[in-house]
Structure formats: C-alpha cells, structure tokens
PASEBA-1860 file (N, C-alpha, C; in nm, 3 decimals):
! residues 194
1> XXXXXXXX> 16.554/1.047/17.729/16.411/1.064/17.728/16.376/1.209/17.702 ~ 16.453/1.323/17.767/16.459/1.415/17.718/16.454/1.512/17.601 ~ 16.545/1.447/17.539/16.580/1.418/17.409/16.433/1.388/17.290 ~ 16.408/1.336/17.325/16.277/1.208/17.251/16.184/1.375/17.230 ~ 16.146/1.374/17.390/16.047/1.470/17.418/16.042/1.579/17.344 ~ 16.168/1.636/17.331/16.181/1.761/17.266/16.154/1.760/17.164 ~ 16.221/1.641/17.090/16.225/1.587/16.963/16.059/1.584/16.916 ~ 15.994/1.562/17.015/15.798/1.566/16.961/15.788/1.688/16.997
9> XXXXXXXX> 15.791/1.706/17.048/15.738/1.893/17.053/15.791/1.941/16.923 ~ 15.912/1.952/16.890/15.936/2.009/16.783/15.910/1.958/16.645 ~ 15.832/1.858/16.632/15.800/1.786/16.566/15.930/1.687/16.449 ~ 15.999/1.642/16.553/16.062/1.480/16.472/16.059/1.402/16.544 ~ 16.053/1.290/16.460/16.077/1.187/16.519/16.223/1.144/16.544 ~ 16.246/1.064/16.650/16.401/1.034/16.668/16.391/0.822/16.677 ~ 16.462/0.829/16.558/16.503/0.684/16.556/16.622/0.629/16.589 ~ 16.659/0.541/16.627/16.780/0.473/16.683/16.847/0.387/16.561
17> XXXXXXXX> 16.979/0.434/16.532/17.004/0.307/16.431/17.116/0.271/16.446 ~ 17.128/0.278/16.582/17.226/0.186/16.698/17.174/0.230/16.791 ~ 17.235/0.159/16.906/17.227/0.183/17.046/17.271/0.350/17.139 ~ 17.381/0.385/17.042/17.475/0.509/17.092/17.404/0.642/16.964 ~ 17.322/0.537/16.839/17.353/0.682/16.750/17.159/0.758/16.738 ~ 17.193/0.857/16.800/17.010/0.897/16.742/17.010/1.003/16.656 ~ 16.946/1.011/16.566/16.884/1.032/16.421/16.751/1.112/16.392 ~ 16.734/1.250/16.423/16.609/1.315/16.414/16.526/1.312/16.251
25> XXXXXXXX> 16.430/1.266/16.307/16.352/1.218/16.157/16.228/1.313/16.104 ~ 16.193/1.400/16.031/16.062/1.496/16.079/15.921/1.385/16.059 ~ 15.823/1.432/16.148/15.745/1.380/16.146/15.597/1.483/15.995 ~ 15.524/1.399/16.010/15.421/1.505/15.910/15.355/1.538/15.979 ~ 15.436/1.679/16.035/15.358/1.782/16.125/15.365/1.858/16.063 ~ 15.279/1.978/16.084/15.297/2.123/16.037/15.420/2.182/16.048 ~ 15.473/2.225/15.973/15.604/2.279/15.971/15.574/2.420/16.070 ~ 15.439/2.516/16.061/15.447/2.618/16.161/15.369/2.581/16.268
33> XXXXXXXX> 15.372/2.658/16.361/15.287/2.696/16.489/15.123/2.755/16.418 ~ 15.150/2.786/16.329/15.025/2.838/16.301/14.940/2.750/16.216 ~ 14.981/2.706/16.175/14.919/2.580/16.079/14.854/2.459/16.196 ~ 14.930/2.444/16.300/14.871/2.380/16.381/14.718/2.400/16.433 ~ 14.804/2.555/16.494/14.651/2.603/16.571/14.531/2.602/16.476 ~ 14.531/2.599/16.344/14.437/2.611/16.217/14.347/2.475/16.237 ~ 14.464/2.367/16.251/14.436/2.249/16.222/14.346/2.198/16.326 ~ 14.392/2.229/16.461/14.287/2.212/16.632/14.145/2.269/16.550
41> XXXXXXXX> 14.158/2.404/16.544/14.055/2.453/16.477/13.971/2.437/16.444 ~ 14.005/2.401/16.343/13.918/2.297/16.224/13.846/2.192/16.295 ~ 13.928/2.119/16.364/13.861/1.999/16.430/13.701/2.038/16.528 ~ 13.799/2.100/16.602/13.676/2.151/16.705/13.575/2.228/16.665 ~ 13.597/2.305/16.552/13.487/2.391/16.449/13.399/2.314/16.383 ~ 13.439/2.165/16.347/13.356/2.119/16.269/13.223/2.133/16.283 ~ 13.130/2.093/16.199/12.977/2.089/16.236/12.976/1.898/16.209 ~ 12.872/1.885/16.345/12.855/1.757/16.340/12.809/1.711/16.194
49> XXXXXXXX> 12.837/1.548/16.187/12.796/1.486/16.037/12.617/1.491/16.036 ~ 12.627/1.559/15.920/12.462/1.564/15.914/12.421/1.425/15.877 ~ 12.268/1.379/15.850/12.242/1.294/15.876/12.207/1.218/15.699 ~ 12.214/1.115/15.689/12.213/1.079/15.556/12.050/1.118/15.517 ~ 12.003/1.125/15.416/11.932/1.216/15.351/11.800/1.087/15.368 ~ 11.809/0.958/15.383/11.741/0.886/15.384/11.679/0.850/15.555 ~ 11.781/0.897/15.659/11.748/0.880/15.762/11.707/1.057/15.795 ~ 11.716/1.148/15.754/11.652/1.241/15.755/11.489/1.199/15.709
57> XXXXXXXX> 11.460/1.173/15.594/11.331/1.122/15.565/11.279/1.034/15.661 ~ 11.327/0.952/15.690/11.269/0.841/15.815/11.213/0.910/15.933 ~ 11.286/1.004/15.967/11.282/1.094/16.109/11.132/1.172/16.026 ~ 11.151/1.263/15.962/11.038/1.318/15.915/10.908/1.219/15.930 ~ 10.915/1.126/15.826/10.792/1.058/15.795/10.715/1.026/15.992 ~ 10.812/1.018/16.049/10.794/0.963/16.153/10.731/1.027/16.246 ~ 10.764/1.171/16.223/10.670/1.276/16.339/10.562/1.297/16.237 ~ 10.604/1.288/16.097/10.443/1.325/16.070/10.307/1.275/16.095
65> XXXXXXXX> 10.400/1.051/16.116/10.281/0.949/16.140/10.219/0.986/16.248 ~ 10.342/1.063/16.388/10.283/1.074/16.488/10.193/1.198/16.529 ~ 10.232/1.282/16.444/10.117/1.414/16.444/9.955/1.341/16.325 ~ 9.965/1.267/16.248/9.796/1.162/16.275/9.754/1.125/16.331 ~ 9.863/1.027/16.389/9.784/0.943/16.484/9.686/1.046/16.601 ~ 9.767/1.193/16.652/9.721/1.243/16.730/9.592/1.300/16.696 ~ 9.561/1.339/16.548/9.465/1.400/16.564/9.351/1.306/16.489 ~ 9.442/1.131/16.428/9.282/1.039/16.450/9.252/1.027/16.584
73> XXXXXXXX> 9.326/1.045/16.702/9.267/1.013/16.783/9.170/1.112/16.856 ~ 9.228/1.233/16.846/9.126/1.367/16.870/8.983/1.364/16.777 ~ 8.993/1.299/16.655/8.857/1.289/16.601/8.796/1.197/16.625 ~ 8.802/1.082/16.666/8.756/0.956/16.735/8.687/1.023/16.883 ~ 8.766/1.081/16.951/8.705/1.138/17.073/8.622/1.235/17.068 ~ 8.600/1.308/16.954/8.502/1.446/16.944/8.381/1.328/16.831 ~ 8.399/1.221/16.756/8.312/1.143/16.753/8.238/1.116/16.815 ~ 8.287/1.037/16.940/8.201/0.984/17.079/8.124/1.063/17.157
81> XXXXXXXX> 8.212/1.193/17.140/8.170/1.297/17.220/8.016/1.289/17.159 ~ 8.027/1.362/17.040/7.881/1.376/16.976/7.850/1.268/16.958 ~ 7.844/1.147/16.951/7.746/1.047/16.897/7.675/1.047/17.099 ~ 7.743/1.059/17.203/7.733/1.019/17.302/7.602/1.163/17.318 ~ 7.643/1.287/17.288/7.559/1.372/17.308/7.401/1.380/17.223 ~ 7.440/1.328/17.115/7.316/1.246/17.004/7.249/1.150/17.035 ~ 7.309/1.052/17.122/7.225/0.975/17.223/7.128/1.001/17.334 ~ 7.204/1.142/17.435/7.090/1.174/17.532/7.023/1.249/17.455
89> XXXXXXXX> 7.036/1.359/17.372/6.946/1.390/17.302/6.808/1.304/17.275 ~ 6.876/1.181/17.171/6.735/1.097/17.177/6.651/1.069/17.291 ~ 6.728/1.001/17.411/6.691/0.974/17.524/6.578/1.093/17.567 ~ 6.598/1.220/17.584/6.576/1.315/17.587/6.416/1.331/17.553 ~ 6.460/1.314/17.384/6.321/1.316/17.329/6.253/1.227/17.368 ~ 6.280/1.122/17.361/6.169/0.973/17.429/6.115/0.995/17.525 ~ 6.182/1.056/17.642/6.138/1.065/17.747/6.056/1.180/17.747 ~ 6.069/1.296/17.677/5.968/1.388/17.641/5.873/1.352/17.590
97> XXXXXXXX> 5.833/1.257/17.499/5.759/1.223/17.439/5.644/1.099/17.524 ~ 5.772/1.065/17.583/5.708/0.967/17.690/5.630/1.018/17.781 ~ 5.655/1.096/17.824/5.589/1.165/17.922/5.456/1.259/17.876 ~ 5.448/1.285/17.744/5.353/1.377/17.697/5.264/1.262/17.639 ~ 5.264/1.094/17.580/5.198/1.028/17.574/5.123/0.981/17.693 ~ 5.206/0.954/17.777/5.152/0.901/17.894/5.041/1.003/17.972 ~ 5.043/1.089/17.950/4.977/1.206/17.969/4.808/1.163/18.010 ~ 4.743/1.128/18.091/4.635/1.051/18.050/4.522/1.245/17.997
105> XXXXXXXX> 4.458/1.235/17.885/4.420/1.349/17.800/4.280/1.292/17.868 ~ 4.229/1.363/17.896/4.072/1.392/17.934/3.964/1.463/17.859 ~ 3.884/1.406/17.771/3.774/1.490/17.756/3.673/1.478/17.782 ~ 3.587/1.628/17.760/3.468/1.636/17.817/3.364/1.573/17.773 ~ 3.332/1.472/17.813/3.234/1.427/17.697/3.105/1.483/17.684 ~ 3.032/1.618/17.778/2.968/1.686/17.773/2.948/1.767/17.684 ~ 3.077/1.798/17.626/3.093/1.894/17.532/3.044/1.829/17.385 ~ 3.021/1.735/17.392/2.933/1.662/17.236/2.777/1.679/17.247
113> XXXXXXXX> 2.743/1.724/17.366/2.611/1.704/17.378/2.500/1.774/17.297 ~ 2.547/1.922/17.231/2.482/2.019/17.153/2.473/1.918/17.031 ~ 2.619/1.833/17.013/2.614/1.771/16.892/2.511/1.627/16.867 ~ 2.502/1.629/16.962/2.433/1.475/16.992/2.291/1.498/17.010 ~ 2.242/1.643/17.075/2.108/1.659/17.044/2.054/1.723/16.950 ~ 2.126/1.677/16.845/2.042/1.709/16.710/1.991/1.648/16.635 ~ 1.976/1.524/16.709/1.895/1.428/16.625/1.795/1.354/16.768 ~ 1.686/1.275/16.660/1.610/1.253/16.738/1.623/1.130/16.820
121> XXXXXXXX> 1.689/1.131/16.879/1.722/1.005/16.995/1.712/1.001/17.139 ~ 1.668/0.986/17.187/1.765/0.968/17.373/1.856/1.000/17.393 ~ 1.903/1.148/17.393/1.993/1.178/17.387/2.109/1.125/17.545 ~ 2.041/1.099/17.648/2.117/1.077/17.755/2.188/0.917/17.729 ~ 2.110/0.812/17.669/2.130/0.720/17.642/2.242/0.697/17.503 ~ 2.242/0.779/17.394/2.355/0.847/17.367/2.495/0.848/17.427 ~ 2.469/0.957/17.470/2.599/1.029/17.556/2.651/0.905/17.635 ~ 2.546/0.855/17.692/2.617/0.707/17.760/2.732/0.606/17.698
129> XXXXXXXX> 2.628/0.572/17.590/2.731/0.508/17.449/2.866/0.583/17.427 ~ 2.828/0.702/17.346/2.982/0.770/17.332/3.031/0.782/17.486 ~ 3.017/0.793/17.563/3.078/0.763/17.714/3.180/0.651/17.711 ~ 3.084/0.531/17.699/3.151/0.429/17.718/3.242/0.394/17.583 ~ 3.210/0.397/17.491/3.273/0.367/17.354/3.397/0.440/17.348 ~ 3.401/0.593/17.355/3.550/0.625/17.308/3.571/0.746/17.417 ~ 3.503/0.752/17.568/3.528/0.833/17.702/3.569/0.990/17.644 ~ 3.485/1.015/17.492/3.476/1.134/17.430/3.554/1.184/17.338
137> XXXXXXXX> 3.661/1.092/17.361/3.799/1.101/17.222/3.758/1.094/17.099 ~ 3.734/1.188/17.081/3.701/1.167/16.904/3.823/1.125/16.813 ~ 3.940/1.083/16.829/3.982/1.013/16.784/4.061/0.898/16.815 ~ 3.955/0.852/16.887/3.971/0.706/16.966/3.986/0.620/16.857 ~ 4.049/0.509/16.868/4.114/0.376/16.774/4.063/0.268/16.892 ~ 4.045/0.157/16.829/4.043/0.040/16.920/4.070/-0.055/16.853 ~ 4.140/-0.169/16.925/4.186/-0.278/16.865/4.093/-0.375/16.779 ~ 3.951/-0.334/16.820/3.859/-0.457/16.700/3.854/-0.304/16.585
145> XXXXXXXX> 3.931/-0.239/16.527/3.879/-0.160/16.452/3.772/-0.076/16.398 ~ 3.781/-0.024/16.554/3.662/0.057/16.538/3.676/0.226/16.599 ~ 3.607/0.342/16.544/3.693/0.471/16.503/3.589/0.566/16.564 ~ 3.666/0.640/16.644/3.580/0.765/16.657/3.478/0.781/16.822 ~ 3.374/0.939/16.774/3.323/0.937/16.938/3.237/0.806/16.956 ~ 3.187/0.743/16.877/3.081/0.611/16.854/3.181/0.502/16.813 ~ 3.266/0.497/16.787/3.339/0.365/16.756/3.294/0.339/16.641 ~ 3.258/0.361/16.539/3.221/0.274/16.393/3.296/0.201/16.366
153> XXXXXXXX> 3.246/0.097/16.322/3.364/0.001/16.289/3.363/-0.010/16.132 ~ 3.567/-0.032/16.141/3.551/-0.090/16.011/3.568/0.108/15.932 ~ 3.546/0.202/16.081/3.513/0.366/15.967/3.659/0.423/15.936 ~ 3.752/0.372/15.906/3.844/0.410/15.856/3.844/0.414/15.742 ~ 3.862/0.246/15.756/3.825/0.201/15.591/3.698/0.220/15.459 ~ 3.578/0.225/15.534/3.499/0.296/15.477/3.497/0.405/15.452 ~ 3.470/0.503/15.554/3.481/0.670/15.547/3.603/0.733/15.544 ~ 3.744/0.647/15.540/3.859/0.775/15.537/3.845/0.863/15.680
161> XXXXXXXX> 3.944/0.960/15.630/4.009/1.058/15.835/3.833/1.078/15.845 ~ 3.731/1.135/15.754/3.648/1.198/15.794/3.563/1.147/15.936 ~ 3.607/1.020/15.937/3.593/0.954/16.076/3.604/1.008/16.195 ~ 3.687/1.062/16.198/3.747/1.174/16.289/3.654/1.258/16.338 ~ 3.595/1.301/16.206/3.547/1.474/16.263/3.390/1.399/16.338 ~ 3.387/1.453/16.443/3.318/1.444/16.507/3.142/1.444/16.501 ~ 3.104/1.578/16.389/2.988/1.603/16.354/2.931/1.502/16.251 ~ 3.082/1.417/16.149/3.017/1.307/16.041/3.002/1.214/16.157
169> XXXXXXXX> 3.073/1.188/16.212/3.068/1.032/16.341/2.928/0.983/16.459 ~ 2.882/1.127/16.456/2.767/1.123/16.568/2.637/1.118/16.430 ~ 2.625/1.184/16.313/2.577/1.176/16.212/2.586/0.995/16.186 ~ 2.669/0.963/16.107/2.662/0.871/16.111/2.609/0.751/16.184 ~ 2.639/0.774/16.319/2.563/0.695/16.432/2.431/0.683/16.417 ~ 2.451/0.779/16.450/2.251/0.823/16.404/2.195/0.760/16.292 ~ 2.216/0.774/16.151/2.155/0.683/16.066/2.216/0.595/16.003 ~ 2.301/0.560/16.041/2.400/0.447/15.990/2.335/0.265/16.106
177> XXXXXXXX> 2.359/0.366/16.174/2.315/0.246/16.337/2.240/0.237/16.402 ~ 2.219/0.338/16.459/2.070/0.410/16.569/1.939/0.329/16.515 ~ 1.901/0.431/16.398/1.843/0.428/16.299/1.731/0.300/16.281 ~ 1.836/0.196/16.206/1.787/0.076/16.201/1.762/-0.025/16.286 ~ 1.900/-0.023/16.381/1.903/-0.118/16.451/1.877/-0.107/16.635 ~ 1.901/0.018/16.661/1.881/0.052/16.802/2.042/0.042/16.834 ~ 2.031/0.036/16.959/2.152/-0.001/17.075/2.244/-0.074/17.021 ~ 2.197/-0.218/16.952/2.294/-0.294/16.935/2.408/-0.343/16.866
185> XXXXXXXX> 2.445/-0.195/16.815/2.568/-0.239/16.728/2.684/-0.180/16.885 ~ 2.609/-0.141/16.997/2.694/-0.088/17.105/2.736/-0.203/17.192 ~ 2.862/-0.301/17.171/2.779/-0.359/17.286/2.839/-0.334/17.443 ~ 2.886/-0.179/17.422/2.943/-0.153/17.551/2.821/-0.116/17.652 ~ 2.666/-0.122/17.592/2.577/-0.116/17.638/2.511/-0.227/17.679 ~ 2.538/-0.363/17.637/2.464/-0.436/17.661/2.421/-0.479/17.775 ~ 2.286/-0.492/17.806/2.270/-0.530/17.937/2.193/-0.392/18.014 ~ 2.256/-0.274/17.931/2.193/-0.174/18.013/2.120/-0.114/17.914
193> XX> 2.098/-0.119/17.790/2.051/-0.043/17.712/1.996/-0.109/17.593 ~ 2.016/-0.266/17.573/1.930/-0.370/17.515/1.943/-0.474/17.609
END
C-alpha cells in the first residue's frame, strides 16, 4: 500500500500484471512540481462563467421593466395627488361661492326715491310697488318673467340689459304702466292699491 501511495505522489500509476509483479505506469501528470502549482492556479484563478449574452439581456430588460413600473406608479400617485387637490380646490370654490350667493344682499330701497320722484305720481305708493316687486334689486329676475326695480314683464325681451339700469325701469314704469293703466299691472298691490 505503501508502495501504491508513493507511486501517486510521484505521479505513476502502479498496475499489477500478476499477483507478485508490480509495474510503475506514468500517469498524465505534470512531469514538474511547477507545472502543477500553475495548474491549481489556474483553477482557483478562474473567473466565474459569465453569463450567456441572452440571459444577460433578460436580466437587463428585467430591471429596466422594474425601474417603470416604479415610476408608472409614482406618476399615478402624483396624478391622484393633484386630481385629489383639484377637487378641494373646486369644493373650495363652491363653497366660496356658496356662501357669497347665499349672502342674503340688501338694498335700500330708499335710495330710488330721488329717482322715483321725478315723475308725477304718488310717489309713496310707488316706492311701495318697487318695495314689494323687486325689495329694490334692480336686477331682480322672477320666475313669471318679469325684470327689474318694477318688474316689467316680458323687459328683457323687449328692452334688452337696459332693463337693468334703473333710471330706464322707473321711466318706463311711469309711462309704459302708471300712465295708462294705474296700479294694475302691480299685482303685488292688489287689494291695497286697486
């Protein structure tokens, strides 16, 4: 056994070709000591097997899908973000707006009175009318279509915005309505004033 051993260290092999006869055979080893140590070398020096050129691409494609996905999902969230902040915004406004409609606006309806006594009427009986008719809003609307500090009806469509202005509207009253007919094109008067 001895024998054998040595026989590998030194690189042969030993075959038997009888029982009594042994036969050193060389093996395909390095013939030096130094060729060996080259050969360990080598092994342990290697650089791992790089990767086939197609599973390199795979790996790539693969962090790139996952560096999208990250930043569809970062734009999806800065989406919401702002559509969510574009929402109270609106909210915002509505409720600003809400609150400045709801507003109940007061006017004076005293303050027509210079305008109202410039013609020859009753003037208190007047002021009553525009009182009750449009509570001094000169640009009061009402659902039977009728416009202004007197309500004319129908004065949109006839007269255009000038409806509005206050000095044609009490004018108008005056000889459009007053005029001919008295009280009764008012009939927020009726009862008290025909």
């Amino acid at each position: 056994m001895l024998n054998r051993l040595s026989a590998i260290i030194a690189g042969v092999s030993i075959a038997a070709t009888t029982a009594t006869q042994v036969i050193a055979q060389p093996v395909n080893a390095p013939k030096t000591e130094k060729e060996t140590v080259q050969n360990i070398q080598a092994v342990i020096e290697s650089p791992e097997p790089k990767q086939p050129n197609d599973d390199l691409a795979r790996a790539e494609t693969a962090q790139i899908l996952k560096e999208i996905a990250v930043q569809k999902q970062q734009e999806e969230e800065r989406k919401k973000q702002t559509e969510l902040e574009a929402a109270n915004a609106a909210k915002t406004a509505v409720l600003t707006a809400g609150q400045v409609t709801t507003q109940v606006v007061s006017y004076n309806v005293e303050q027509w009175r210079p305008l109202v006594a410039k013609y020859p009427w009753p003037v208190d009986q007047a002021m009553l009318v525009l009182s009750r008719e449009s509570h001094g809003n000169p640009n009061a609307v009402s659902k039977t279509d009728d416009y202004g500090l007197f309500q004319i009806h129908h004065g949109l469509e006839d007269y255009g915005q000038k409806i509005f202005d206050p000095e044609f509207n009490v004018w108008l009253a005056y000889n459009q309505y007053y005029k001919p007919r008295g009280w009764r094109p008012w009939y927020s008067v009726q009862g008290i004033l025909w």
